[in-house]
MARMI-920019 format. One line per 10 residues: number of its first residue (from 1); for each residue z, x, y of N, C-alpha, C. Coordinates in pm, whole numbers, m for minus. Layout:
NUM = Z:X:Y:Z:X:Y:Z:X:Y; ... .
//
This chain:
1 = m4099:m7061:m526:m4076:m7057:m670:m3930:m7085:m700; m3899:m7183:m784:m3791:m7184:m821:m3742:m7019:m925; m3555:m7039:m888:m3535:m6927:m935:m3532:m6940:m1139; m3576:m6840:m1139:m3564:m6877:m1319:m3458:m6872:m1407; m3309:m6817:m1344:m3193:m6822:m1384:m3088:m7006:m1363; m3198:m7058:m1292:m3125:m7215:m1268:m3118:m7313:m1369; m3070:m7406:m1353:m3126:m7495:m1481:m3166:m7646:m1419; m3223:m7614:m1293:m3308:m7729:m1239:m3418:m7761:m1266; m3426:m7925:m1268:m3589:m7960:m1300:m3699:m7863:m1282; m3789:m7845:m1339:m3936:m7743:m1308:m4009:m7780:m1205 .
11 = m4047:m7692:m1139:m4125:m7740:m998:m4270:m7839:m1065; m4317:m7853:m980:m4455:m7979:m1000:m4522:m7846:m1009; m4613:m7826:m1120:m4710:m7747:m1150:m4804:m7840:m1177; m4914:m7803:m1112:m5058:m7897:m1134:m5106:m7928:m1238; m5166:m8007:m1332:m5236:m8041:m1440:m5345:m7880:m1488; m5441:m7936:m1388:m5512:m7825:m1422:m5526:m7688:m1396; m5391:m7609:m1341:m5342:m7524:m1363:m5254:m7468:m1467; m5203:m7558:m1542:m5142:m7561:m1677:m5285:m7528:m1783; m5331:m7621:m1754:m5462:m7596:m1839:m5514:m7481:m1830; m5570:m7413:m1704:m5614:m7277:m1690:m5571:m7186:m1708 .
21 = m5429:m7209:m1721:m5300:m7072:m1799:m5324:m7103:m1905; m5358:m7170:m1987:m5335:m7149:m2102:m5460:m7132:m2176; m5540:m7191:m2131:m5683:m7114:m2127:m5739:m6960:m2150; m5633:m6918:m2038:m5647:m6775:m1998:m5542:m6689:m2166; m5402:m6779:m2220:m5354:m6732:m2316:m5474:m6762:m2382; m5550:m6814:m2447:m5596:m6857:m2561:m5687:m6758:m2559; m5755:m6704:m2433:m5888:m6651:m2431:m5791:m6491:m2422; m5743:m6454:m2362:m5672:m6350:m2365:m5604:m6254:m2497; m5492:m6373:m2532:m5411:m6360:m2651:m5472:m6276:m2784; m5436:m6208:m2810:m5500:m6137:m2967:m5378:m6117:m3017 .
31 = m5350:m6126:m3182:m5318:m6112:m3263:m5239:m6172:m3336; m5214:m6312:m3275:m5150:m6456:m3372:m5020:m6404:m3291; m4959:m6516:m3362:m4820:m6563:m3355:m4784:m6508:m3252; m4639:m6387:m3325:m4583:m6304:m3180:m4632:m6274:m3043; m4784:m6222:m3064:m4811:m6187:m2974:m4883:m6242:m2905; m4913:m6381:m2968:m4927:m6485:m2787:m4840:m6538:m2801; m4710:m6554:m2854:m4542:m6563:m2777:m4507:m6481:m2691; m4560:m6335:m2667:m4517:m6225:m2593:m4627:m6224:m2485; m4745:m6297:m2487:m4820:m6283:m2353:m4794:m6436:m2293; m4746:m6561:m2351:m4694:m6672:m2307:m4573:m6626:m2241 .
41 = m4497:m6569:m2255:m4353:m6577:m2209:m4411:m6497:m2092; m4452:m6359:m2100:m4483:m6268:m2011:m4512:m6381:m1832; m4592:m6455:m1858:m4687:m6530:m1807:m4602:m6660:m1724; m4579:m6755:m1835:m4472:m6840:m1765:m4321:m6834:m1731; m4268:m6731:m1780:m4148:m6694:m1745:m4143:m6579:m1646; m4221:m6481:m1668:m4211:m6376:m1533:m4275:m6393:m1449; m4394:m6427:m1484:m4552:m6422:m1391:m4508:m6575:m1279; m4476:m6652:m1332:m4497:m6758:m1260:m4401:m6878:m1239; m4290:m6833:m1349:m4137:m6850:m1320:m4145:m7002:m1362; m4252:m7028:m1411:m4260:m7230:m1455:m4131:m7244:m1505 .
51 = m4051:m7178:m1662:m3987:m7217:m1697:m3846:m7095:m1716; m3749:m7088:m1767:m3650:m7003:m1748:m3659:m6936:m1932; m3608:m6795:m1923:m3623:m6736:m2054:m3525:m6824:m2163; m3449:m6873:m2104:m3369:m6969:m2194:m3435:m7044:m2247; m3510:m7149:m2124:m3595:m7310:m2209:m3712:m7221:m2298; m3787:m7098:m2244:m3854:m7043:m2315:m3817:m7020:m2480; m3713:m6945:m2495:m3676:m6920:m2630:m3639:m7045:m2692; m3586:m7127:m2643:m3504:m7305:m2717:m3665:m7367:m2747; m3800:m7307:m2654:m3942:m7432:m2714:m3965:m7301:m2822; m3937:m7187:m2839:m3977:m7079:m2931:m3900:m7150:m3076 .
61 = m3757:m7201:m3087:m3680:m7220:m3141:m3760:m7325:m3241; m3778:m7421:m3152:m3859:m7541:m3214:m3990:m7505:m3243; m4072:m7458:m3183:m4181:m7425:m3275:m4204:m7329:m3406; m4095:m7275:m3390:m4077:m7213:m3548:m4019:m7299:m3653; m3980:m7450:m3605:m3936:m7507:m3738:m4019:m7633:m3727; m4142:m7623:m3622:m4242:m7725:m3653:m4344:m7647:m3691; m4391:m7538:m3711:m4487:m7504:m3745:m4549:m7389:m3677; m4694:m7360:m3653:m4741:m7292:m3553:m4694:m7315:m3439; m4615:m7178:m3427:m4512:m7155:m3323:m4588:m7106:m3225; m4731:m7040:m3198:m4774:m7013:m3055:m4828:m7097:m2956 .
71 = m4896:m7235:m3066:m4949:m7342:m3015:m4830:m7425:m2973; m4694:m7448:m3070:m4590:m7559:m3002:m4511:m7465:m2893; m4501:m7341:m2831:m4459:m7264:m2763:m4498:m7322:m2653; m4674:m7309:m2659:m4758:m7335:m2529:m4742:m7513:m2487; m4752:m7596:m2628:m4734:m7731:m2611:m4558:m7768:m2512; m4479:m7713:m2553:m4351:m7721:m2514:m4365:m7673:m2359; m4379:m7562:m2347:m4376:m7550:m2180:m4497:m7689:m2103; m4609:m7699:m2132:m4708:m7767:m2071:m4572:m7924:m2081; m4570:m7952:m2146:m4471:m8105:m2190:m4355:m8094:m2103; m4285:m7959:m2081:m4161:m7956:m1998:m4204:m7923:m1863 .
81 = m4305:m7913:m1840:m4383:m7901:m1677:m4421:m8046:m1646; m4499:m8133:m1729:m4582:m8223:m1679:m4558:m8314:m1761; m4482:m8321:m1874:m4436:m8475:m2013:m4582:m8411:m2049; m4623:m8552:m2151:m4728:m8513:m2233:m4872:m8522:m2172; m4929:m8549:m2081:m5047:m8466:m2009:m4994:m8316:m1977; m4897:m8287:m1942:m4894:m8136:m1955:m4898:m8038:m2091; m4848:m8119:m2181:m4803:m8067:m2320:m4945:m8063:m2381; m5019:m8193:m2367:m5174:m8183:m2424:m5258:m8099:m2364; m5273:m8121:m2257:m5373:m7973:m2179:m5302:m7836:m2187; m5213:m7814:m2237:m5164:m7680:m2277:m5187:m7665:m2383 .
91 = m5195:m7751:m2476:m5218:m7748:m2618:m5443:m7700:m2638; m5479:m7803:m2560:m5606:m7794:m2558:m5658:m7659:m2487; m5591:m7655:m2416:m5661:m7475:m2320:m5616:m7400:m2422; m5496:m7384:m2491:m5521:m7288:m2584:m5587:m7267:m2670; m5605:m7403:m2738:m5711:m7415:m2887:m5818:m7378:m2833; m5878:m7434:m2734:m6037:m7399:m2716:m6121:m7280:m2730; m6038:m7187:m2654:m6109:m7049:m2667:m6140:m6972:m2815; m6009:m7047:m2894:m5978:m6985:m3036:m6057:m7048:m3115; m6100:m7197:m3128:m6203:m7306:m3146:m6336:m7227:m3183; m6392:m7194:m3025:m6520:m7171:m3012:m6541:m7009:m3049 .
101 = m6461:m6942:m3046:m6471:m6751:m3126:m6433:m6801:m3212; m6378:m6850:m3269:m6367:m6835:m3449:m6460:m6906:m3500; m6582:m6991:m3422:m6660:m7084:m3513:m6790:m7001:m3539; m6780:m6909:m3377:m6878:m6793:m3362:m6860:m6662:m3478; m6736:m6629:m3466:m6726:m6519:m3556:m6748:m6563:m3715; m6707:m6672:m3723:m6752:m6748:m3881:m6892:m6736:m3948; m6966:m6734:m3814:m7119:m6778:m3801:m7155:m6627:m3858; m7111:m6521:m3749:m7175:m6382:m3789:m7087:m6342:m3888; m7015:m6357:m3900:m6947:m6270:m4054:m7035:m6340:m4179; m7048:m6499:m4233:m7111:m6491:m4283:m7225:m6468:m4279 .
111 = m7306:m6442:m4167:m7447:m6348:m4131:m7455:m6239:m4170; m7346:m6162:m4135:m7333:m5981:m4161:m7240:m5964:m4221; m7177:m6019:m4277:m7056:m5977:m4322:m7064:m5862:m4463; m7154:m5789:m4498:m7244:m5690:m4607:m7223:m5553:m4471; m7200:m5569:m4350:m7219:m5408:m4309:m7062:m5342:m4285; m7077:m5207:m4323:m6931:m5181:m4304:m6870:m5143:m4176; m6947:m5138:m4086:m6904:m5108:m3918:m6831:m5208:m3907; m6870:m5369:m3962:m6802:m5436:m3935:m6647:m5461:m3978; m6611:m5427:m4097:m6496:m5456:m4149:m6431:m5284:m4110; m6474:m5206:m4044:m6384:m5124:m3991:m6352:m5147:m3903 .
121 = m6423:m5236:m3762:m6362:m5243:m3696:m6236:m5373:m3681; m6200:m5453:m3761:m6147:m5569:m3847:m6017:m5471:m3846; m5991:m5365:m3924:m5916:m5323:m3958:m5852:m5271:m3877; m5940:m5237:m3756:m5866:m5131:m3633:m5768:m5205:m3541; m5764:m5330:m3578:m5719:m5416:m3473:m5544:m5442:m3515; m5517:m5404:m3624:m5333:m5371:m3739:m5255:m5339:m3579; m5304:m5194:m3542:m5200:m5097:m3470:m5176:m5167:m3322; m5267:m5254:m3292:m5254:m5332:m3182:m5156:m5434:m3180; m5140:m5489:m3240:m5083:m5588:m3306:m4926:m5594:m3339; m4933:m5463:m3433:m4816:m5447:m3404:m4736:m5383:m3331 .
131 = m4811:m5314:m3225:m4697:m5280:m3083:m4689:m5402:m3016; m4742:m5511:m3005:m4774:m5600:m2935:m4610:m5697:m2993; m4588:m5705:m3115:m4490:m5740:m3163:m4396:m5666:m3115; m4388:m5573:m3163:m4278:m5483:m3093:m4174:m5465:m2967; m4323:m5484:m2876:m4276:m5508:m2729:m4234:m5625:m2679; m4245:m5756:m2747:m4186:m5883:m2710:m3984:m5880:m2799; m4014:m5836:m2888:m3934:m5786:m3005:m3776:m5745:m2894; m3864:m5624:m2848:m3752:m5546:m2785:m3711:m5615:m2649; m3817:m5664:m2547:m3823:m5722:m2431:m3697:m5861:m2423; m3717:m5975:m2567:m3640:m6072:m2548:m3510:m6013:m2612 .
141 = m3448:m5904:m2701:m3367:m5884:m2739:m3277:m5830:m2627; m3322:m5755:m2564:m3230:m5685:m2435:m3189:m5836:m2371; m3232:m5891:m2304:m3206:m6033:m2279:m3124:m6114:m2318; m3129:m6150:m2453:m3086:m6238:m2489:m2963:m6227:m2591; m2972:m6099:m2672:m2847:m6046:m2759:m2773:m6007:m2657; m2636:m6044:m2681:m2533:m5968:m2589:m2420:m5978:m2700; m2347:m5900:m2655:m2200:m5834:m2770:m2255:m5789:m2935; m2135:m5752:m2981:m2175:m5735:m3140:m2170:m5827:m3236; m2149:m5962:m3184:m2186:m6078:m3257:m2316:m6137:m3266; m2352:m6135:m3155:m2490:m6121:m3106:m2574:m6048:m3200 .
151 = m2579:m5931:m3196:m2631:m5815:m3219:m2643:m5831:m3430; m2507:m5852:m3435:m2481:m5876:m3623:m2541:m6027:m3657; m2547:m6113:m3577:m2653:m6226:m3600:m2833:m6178:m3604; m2837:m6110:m3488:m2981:m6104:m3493:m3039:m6016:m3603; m2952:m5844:m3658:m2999:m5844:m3728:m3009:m5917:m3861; m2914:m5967:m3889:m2856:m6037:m4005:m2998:m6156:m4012; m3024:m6181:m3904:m3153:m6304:m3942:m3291:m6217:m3981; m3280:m6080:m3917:m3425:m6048:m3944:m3397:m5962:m4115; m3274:m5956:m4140:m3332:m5869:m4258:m3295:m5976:m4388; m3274:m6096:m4302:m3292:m6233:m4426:m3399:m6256:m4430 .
161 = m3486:m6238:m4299:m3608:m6346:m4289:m3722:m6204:m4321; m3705:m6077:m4258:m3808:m5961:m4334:m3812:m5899:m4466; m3666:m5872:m4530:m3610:m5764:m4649:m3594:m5895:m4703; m3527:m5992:m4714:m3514:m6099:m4885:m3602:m6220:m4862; m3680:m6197:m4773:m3816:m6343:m4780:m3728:m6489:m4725; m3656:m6495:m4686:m3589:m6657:m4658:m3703:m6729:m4597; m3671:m6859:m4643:m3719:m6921:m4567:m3672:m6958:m4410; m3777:m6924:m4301:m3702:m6920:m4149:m3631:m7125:m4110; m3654:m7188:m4174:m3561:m7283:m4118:m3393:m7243:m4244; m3427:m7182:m4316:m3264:m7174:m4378:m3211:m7065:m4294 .
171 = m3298:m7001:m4204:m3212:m6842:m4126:m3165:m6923:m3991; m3255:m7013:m3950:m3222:m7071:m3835:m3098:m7198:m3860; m3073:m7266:m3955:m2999:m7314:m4015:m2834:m7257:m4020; m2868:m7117:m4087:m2786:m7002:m4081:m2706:m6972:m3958; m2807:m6920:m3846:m2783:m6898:m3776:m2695:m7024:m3660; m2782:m7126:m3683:m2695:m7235:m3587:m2551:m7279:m3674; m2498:m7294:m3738:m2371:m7256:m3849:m2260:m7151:m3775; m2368:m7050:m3797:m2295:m6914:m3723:m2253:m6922:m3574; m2345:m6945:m3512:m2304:m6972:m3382:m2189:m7086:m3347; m2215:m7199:m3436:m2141:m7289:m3388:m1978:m7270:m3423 .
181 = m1962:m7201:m3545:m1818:m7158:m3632:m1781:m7055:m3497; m1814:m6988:m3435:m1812:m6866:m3352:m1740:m6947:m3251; m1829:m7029:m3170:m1763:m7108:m3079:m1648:m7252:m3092; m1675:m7238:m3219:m1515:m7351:m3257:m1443:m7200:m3253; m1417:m7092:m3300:m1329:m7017:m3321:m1251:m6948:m3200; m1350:m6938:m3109:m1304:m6896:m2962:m1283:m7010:m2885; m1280:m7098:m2926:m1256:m7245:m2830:m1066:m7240:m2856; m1039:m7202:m3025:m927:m7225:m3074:m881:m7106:m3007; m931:m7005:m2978:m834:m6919:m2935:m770:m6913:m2778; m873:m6976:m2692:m825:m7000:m2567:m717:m7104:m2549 .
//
């Protein structure tokens, strides 16, 4: 295994082992967004070391300002393993599982969707969800914030982007501004 602190090419990971990881996210994964960002990373960054927590967060980066960020998360690693047969069969193992249960659950909700067992258990699924956030939350922050610049950026983005509604490409916008004024400023000081 390459080490995951390097910044060397990615080892040759097989086609259809890309596919079957991500398969396994798609079929696995519950509760949108974050938290198949937090069982993706778990997976290819610890589990199996494909890519480094860095390239991880920089395809996180970009899929939050292209859109559905769990699908371009998964598309980005598969693409930086294999170009675009890797990027597409990562893309496709994930959709599939989500594809075929949501066409199923479509089917019985509008079948049953009149009993209330059902929409309680709908509801039970909140508290999962959000520890699930939580724990990726805290996991990449230890990581990746370091000093109190760090620290006054990150919150500074979440209580733009949670407490006053921003839009996340003006926080990320923000934020790359910030960073970059930071490092002209310490460039001038050395």
């Amino acid at each position: 295994m390459s080490d995951p602190t390097s910044n060397t090419a990615p080892q040759r990971v097989r086609l259809m082992e890309i596919f079957l990881l991500f398969l396994k996210v798609g079929l696995t994964g519950f509760g949108g967004g974050m938290a198949i960002v937090a069982l993706t990373e778990r997976m290819v960054v610890k589990e199996k070391q494909w890519v480094t927590a860095e390239e991880f967060l920089h395809g996180l980066a970009f899929g939050q300002i292209l859109g559905p960020f769990s699908l371009n998360s998964c598309t980005f690693v598969g693409y930086r393993l294999r170009g675009v047969p890797g990027g597409l069969l990562a893309a496709t193992g994930f959709l599939l599982p989500s594809f075929l249960i949501v066409s199923l659950l479509a089917w019985l909700y509008l079948r049953f969707q009149h009993l209330a067992l059902l929409q309680k258990a709908l509801a039970g699924t909140n508290p999962v969800v959000i520890a699930l956030i939580l724990a990726v939350v805290l996991d990449m922050g230890k990581k990746q914030i370091k000093g109190s610049n760090g620290w006054l950026l990150a919150l500074s983005a979440f209580a733009a982007a949670a407490i006053f509604k921003l839009n996340v490409a003006l926080v990320l916008a923000a934020g790359l501004i910030w960073a970059f004024s930071a490092a002209v400023y310490q460039r001038r000081l050395s």
